[in-house]
N, CA, C and O atoms as CSV, one atom per row, in Angstrom:
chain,resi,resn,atom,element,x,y,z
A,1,UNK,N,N,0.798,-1.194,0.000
A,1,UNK,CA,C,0.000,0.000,0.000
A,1,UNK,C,C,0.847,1.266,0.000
A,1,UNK,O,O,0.411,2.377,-0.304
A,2,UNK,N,N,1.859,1.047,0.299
A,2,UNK,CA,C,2.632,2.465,0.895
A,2,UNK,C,C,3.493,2.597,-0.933
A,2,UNK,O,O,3.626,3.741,-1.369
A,3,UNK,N,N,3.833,1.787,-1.535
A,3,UNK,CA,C,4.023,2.318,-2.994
A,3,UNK,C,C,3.008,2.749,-3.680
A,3,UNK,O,O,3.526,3.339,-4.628
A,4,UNK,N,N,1.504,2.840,-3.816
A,4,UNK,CA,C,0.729,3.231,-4.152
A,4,UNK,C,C,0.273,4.403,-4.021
A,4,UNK,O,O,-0.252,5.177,-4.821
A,5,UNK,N,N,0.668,4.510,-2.281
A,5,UNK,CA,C,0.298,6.492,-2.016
A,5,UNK,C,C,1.219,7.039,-2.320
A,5,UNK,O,O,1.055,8.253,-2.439
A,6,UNK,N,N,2.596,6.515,-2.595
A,6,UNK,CA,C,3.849,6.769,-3.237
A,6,UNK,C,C,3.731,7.480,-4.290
A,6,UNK,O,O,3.909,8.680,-4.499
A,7,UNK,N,N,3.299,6.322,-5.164
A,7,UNK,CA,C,2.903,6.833,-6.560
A,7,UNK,C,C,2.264,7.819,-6.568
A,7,UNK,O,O,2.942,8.785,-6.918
A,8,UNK,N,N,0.256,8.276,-6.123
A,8,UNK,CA,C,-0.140,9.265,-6.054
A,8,UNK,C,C,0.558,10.404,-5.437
A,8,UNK,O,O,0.008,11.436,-5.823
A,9,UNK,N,N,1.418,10.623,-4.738
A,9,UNK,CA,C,2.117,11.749,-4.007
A,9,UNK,C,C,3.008,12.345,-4.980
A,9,UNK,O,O,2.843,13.486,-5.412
A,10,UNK,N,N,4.103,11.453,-5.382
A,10,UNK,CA,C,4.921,11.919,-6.753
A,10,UNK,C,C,3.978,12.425,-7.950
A,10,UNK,O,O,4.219,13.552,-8.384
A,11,UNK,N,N,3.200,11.884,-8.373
A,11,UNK,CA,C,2.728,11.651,-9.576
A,11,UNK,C,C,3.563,11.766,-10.902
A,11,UNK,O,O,4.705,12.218,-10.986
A,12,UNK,N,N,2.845,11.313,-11.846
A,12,UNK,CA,C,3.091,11.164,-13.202
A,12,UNK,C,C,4.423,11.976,-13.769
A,12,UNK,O,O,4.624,12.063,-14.980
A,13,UNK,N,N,5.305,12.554,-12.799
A,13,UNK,CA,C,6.574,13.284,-12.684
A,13,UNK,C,C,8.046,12.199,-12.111
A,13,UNK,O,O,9.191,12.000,-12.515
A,14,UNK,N,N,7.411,11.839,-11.266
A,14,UNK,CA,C,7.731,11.170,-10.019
A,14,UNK,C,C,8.038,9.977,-10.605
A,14,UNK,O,O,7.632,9.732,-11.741
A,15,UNK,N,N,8.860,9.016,-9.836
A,15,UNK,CA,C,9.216,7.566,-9.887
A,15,UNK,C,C,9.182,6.851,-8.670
A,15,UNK,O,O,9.772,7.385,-7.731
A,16,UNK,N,N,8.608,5.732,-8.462
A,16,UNK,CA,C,8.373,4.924,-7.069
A,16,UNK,C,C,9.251,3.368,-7.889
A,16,UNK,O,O,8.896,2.811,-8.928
A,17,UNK,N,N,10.689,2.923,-6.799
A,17,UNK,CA,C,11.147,1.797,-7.211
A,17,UNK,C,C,11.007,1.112,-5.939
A,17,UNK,O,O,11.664,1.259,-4.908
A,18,UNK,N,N,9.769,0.126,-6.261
A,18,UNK,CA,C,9.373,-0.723,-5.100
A,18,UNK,C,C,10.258,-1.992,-5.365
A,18,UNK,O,O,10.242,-2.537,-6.468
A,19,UNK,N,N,11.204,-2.551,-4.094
A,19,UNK,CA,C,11.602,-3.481,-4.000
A,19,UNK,C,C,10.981,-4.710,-3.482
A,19,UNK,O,O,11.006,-4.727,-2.251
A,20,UNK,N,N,10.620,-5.391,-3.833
A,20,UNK,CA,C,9.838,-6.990,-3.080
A,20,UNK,C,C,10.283,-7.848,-3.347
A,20,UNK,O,O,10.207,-7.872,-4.576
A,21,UNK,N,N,10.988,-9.088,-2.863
A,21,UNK,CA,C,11.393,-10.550,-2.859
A,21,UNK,C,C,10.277,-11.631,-2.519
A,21,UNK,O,O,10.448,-12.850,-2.486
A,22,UNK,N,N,9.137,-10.957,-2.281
A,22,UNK,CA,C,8.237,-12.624,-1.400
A,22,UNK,C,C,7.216,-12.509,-2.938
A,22,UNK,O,O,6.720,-11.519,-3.476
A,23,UNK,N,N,7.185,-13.763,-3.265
A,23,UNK,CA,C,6.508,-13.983,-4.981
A,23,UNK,C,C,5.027,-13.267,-4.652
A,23,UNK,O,O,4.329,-12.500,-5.316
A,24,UNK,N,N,4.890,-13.785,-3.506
A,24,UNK,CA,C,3.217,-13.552,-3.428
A,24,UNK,C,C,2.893,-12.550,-3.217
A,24,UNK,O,O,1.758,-12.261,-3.596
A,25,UNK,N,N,3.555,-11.696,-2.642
A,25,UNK,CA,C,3.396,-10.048,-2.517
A,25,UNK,C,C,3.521,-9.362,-3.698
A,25,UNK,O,O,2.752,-8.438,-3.960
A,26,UNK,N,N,4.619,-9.788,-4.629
A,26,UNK,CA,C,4.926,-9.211,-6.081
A,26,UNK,C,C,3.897,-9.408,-6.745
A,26,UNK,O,O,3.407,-8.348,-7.131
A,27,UNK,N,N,3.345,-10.308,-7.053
A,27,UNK,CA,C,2.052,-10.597,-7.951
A,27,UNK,C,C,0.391,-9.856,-7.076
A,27,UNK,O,O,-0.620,-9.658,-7.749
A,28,UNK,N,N,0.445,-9.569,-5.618
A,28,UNK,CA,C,-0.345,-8.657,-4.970
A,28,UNK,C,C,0.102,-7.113,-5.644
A,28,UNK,O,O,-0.699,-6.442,-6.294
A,29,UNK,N,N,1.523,-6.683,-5.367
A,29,UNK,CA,C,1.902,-5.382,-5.959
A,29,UNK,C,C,1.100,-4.992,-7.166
A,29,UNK,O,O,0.261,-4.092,-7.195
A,30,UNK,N,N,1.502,-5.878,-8.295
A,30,UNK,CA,C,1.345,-5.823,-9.612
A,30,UNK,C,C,-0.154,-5.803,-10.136
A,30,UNK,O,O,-0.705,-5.297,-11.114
A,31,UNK,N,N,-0.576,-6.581,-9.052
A,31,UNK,CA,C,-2.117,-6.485,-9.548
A,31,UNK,C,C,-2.357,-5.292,-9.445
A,31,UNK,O,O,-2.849,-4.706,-10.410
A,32,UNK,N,N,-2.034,-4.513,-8.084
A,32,UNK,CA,C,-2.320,-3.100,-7.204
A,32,UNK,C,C,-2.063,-2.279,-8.685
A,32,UNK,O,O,-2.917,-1.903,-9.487
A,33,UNK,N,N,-0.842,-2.164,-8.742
A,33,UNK,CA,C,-0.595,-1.550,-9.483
A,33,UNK,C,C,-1.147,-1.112,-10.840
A,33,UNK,O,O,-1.291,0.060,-11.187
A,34,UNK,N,N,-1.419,-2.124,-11.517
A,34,UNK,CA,C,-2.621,-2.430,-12.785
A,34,UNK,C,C,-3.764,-2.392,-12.961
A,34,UNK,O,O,-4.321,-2.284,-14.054
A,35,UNK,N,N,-4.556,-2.524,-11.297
A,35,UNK,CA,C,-5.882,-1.587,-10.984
A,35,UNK,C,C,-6.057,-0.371,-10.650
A,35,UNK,O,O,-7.113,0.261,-10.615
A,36,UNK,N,N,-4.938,-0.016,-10.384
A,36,UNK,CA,C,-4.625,1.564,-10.117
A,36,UNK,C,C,-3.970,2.651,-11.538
A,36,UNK,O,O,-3.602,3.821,-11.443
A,37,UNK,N,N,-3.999,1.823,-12.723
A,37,UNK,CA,C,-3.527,2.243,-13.884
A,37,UNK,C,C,-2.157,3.200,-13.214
A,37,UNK,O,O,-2.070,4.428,-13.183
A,38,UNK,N,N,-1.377,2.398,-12.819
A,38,UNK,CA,C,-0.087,3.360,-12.296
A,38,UNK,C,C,0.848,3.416,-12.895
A,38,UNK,O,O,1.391,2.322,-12.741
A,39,UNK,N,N,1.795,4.384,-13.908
A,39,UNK,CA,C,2.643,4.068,-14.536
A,39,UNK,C,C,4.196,4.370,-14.216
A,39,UNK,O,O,5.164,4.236,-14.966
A,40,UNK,N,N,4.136,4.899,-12.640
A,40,UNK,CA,C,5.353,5.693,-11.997
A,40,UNK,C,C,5.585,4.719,-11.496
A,40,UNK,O,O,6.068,5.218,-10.480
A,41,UNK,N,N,5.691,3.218,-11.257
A,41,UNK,CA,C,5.792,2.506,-10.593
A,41,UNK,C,C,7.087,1.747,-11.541
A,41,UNK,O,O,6.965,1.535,-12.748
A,42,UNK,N,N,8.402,1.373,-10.693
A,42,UNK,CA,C,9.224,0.162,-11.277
A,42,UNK,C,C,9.089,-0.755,-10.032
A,42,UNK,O,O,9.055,-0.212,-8.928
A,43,UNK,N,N,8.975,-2.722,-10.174
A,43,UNK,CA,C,8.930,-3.247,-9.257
A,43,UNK,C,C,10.457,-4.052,-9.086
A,43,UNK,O,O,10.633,-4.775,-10.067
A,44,UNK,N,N,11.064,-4.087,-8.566
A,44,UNK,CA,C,12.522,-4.775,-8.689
A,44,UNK,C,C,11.806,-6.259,-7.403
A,44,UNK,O,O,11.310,-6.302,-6.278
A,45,UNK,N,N,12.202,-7.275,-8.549
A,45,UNK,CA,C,11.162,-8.084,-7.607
A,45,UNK,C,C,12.740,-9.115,-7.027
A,45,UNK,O,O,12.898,-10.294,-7.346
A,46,UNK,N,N,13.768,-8.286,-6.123
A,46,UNK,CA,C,14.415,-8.901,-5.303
A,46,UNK,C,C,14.671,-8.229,-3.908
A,46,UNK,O,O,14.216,-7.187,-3.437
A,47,UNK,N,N,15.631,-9.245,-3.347
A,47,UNK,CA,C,15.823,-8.570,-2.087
A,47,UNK,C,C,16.745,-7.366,-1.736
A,47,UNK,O,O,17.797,-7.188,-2.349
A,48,UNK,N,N,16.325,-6.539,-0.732
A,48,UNK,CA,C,17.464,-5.336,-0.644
A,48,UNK,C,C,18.265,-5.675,0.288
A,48,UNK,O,O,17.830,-6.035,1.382
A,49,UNK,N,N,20.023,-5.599,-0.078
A,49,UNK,CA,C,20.538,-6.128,0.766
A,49,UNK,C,C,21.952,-5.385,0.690
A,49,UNK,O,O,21.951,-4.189,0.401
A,50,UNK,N,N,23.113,-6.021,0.928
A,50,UNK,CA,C,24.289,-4.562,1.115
A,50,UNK,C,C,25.026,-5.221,-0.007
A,50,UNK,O,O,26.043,-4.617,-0.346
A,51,UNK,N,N,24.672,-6.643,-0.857
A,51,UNK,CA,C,25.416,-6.801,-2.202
A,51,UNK,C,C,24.086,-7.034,-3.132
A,51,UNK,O,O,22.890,-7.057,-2.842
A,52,UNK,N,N,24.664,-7.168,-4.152
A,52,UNK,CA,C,23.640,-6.926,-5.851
A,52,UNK,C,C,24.162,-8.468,-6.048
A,52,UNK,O,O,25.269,-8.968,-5.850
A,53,UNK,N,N,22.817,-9.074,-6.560
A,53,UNK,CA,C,23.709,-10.470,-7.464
A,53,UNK,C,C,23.689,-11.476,-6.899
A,53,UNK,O,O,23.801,-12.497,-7.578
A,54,UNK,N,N,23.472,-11.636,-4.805
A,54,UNK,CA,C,23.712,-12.837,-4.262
A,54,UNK,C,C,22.300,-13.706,-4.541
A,54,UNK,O,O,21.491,-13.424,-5.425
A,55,UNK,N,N,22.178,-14.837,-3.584
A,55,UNK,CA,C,20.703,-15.761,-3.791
A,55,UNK,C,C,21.019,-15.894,-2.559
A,55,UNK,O,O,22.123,-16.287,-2.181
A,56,UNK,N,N,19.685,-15.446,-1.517
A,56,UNK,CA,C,19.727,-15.278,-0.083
A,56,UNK,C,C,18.360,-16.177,-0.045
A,56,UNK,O,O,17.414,-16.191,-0.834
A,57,UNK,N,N,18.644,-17.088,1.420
A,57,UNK,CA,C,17.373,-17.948,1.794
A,57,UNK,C,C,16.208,-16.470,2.233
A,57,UNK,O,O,16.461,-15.319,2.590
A,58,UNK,N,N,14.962,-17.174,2.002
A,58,UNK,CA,C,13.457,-16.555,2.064
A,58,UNK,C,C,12.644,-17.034,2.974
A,58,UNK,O,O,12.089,-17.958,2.379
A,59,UNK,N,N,12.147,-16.988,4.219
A,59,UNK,CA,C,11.154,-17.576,4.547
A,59,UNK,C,C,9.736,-16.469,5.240
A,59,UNK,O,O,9.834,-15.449,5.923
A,60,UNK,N,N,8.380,-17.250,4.678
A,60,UNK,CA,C,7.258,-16.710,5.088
A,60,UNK,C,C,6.761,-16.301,4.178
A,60,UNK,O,O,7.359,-16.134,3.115
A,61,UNK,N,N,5.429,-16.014,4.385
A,61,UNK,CA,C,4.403,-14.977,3.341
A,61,UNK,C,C,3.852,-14.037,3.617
A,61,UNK,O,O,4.039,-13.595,4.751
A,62,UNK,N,N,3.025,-13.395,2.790
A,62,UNK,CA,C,2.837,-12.299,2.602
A,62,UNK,C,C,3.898,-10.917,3.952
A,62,UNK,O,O,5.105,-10.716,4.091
A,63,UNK,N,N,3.061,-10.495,4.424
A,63,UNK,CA,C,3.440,-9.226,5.431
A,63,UNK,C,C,4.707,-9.861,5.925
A,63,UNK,O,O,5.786,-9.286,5.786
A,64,UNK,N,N,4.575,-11.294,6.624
A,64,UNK,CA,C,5.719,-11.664,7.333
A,64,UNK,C,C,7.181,-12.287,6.892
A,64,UNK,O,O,8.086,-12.848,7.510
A,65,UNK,N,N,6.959,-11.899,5.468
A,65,UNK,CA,C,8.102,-12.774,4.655
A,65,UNK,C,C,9.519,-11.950,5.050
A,65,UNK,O,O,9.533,-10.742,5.285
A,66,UNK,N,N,10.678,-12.795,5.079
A,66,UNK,CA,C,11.861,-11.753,5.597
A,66,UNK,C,C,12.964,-13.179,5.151
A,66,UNK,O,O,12.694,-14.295,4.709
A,67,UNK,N,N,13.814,-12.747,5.384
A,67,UNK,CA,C,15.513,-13.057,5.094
A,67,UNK,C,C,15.665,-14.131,5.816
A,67,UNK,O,O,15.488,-13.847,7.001
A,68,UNK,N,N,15.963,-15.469,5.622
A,68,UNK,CA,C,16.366,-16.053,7.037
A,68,UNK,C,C,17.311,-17.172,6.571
A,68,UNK,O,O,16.971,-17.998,5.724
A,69,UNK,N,N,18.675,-17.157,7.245
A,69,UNK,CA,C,19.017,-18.799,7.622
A,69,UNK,C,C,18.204,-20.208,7.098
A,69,UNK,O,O,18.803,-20.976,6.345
A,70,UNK,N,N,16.968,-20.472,7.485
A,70,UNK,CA,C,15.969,-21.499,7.928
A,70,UNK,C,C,15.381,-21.182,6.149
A,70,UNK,O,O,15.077,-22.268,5.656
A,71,UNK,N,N,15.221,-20.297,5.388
A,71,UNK,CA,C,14.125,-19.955,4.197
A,71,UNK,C,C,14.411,-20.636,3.391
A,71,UNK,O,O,15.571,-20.761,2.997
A,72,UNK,N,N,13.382,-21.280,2.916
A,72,UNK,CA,C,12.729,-22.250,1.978
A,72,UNK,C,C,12.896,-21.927,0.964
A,72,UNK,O,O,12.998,-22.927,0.253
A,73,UNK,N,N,13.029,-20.721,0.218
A,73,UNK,CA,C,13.332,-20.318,-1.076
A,73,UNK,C,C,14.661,-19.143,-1.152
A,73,UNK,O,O,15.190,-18.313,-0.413
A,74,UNK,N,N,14.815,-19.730,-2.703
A,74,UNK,CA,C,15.999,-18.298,-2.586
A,74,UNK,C,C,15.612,-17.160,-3.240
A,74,UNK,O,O,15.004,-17.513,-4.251
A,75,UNK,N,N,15.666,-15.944,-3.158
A,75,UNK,CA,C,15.568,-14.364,-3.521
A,75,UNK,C,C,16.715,-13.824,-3.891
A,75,UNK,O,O,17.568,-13.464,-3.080
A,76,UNK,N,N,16.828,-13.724,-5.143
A,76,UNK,CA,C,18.145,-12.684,-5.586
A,76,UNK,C,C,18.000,-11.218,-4.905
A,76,UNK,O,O,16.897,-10.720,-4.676
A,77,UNK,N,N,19.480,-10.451,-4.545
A,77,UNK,CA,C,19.488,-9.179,-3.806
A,77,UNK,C,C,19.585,-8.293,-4.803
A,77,UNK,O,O,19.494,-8.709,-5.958
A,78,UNK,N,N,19.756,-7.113,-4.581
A,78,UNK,CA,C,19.864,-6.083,-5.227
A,78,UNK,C,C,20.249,-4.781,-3.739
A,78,UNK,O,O,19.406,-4.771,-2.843
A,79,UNK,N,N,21.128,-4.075,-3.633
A,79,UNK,CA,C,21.925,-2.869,-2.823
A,79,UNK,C,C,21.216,-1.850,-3.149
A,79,UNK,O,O,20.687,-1.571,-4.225
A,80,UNK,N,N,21.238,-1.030,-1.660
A,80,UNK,CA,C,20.405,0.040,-2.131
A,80,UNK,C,C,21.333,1.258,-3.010
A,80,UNK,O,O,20.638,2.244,-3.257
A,81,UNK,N,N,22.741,1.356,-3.509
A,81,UNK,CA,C,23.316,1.866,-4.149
A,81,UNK,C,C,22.943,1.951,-5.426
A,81,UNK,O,O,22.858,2.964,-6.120
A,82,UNK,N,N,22.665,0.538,-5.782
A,82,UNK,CA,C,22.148,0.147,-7.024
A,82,UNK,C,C,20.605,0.518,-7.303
A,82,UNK,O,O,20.171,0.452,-8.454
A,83,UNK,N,N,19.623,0.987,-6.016
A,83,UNK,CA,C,18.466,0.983,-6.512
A,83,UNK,C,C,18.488,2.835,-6.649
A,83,UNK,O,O,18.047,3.580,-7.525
A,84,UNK,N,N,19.095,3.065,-5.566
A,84,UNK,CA,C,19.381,4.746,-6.204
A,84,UNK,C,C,19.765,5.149,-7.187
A,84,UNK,O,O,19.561,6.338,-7.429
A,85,UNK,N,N,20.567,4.216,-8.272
A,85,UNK,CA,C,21.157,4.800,-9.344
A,85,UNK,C,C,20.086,4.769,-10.083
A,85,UNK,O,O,20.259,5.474,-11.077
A,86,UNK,N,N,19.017,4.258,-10.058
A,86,UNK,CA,C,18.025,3.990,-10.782
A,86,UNK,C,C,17.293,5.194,-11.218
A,86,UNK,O,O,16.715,5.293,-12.300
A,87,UNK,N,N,17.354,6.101,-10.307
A,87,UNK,CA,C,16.767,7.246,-10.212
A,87,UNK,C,C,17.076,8.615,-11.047
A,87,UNK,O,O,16.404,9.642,-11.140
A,88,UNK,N,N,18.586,8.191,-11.737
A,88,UNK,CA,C,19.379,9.170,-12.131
A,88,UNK,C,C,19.129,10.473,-11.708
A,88,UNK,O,O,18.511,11.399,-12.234
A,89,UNK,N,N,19.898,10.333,-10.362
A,89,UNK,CA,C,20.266,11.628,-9.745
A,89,UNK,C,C,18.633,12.486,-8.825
A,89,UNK,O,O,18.574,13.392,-7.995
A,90,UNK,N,N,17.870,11.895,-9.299
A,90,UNK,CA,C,16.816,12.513,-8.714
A,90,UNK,C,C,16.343,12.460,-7.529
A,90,UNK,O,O,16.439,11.409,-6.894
A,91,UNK,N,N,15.678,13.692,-6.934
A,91,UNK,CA,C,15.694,14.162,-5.013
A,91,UNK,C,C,15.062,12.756,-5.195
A,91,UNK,O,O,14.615,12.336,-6.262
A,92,UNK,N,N,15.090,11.844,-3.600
A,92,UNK,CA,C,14.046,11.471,-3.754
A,92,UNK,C,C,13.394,10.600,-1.963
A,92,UNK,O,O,13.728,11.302,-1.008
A,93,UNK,N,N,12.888,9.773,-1.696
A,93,UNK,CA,C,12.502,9.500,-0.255
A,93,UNK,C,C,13.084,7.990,-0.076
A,93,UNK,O,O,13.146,7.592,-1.240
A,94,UNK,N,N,13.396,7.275,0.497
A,94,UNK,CA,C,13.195,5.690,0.355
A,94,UNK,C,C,12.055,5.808,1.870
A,94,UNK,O,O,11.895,6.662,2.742
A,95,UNK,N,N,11.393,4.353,1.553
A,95,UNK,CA,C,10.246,3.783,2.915
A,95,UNK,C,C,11.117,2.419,2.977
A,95,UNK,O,O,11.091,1.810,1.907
A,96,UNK,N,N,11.876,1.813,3.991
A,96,UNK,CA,C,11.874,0.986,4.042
A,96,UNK,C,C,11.150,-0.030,5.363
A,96,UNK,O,O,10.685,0.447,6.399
A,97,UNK,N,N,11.196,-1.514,5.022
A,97,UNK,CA,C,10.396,-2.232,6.156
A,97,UNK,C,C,12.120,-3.039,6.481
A,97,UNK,O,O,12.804,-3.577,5.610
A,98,UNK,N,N,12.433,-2.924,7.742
A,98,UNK,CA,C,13.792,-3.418,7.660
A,98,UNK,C,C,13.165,-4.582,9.158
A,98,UNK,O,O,12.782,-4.397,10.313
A,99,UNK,N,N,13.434,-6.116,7.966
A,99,UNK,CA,C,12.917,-7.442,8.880
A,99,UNK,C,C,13.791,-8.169,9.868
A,99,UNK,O,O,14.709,-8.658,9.209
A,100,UNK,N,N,13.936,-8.473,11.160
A,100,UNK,CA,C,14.831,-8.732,12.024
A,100,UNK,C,C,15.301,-7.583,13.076
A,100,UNK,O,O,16.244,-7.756,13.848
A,101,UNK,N,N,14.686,-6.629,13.025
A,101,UNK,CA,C,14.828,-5.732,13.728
A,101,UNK,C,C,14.609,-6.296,15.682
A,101,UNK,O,O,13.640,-6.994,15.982
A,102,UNK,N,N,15.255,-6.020,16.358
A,102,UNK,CA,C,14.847,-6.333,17.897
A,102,UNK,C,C,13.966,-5.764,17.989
A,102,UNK,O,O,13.987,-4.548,17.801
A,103,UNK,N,N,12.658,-6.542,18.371
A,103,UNK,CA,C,11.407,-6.336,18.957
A,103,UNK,C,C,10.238,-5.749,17.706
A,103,UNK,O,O,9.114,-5.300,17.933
A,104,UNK,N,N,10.776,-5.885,16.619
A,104,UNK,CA,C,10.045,-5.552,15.561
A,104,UNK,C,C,10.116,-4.211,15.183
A,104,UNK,O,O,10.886,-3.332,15.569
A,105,UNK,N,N,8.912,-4.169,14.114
A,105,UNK,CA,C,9.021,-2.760,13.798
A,105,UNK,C,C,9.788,-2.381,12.335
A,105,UNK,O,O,10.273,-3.210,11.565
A,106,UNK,N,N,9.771,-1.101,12.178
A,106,UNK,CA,C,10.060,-0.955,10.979
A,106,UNK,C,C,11.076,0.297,10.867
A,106,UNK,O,O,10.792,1.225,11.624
A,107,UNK,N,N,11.955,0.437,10.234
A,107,UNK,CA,C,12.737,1.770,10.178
A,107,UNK,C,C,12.809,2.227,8.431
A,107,UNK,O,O,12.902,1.608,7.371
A,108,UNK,N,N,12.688,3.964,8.932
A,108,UNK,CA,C,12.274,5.096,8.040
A,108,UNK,C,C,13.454,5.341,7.668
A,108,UNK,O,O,14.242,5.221,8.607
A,109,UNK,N,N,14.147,5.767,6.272
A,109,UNK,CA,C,14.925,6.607,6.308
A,109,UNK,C,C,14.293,7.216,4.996
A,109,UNK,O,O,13.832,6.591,4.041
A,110,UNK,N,N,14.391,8.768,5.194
A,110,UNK,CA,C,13.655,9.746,4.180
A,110,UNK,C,C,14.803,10.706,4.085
A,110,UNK,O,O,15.659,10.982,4.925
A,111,UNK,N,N,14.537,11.354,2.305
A,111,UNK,CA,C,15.510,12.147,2.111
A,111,UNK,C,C,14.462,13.640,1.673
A,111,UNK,O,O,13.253,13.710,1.450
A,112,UNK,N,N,15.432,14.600,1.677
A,112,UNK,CA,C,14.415,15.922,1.599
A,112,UNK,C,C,14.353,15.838,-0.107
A,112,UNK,O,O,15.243,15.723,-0.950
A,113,UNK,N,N,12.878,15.950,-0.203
A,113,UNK,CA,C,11.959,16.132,-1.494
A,113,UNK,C,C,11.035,16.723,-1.269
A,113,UNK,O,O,10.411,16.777,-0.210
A,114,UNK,N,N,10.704,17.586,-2.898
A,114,UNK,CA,C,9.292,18.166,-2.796
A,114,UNK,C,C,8.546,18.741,-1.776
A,114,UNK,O,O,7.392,18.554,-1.392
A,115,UNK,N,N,9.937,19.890,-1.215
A,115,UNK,CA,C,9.842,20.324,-0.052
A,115,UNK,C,C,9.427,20.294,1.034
A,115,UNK,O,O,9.415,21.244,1.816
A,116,UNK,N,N,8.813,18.594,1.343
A,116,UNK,CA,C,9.155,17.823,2.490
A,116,UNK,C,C,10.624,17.742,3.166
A,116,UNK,O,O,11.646,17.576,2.501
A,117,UNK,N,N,10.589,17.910,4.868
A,117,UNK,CA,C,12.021,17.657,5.232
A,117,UNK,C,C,12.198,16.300,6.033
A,117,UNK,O,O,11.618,15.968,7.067
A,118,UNK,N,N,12.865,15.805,5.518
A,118,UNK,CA,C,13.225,13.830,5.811
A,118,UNK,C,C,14.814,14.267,6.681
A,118,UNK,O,O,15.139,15.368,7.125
A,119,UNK,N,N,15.248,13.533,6.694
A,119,UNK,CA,C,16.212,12.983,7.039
A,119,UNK,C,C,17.674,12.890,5.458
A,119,UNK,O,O,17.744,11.997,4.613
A,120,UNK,N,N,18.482,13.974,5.567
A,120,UNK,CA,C,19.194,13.920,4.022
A,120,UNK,C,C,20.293,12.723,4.217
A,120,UNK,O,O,20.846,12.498,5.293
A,121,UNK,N,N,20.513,12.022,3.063
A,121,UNK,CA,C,21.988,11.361,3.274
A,121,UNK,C,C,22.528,10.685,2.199
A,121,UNK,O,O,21.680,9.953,1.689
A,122,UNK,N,N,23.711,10.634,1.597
A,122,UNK,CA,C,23.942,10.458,0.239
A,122,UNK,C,C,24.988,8.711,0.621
A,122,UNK,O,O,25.612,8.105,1.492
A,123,UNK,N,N,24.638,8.671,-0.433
A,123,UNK,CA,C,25.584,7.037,-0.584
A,123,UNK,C,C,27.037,7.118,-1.407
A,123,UNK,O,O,27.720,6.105,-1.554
């Protein structure tokens, strides 16, 4: 959901590069996406991780799918260096859901856009 208000917030200017590794969420995205006639949307359907290229175990579905030791399937990575370049050069926010966190939860990191003020920081 949160690439979708993505999309409407940027709009038709704008670019949203949603990262997802769990199959079943990607094919949820995509539908989203295609009922929402959204065309700011790229889906990079691997995992974000600190190398590009590896095959990392997967376990769980939908909401609860995350990285693990124990995962049943493998997910190619992709770095968030690599998903910024994507952008060529443009301001822009990341949302991430970062899984394994102590005690759960999710961490933000936002960059200043569209004269929103985030959190700035360059790679």
């Amino acid at each position: 959901m949160f690439t979708l208000q993505a999309a409407r917030i940027v709009g038709s200017s704008g670019l949203i590069v949603s990262v997802e590794p769990q199959p079943d969420n990607i094919e949820f995205l995509k539908e989203n996406i295609r009922l929402n006639s959204l065309t700011n949307v790229r889906v990079i359907t691997t995992a974000l991780y600190f190398q590009d290229e590896l095959a990392v175990p997967f376990m769980g579905n939908g909401v609860g799918g995350h990285l693990s030791k124990s995962g049943s399937i493998m997910v190619e990575t992709v770095s968030l260096k690599t998903v910024v370049s994507m952008l060529h050069g443009k301001e822009f926010w990341i949302k991430m859901d970062i899984a394994g966190r102590r005690g759960g939860g999710e961490n933000e990191i936002k960059s200043k856009t569209n004269g929103r003020n985030g959190m700035p920081f360059r790679l």
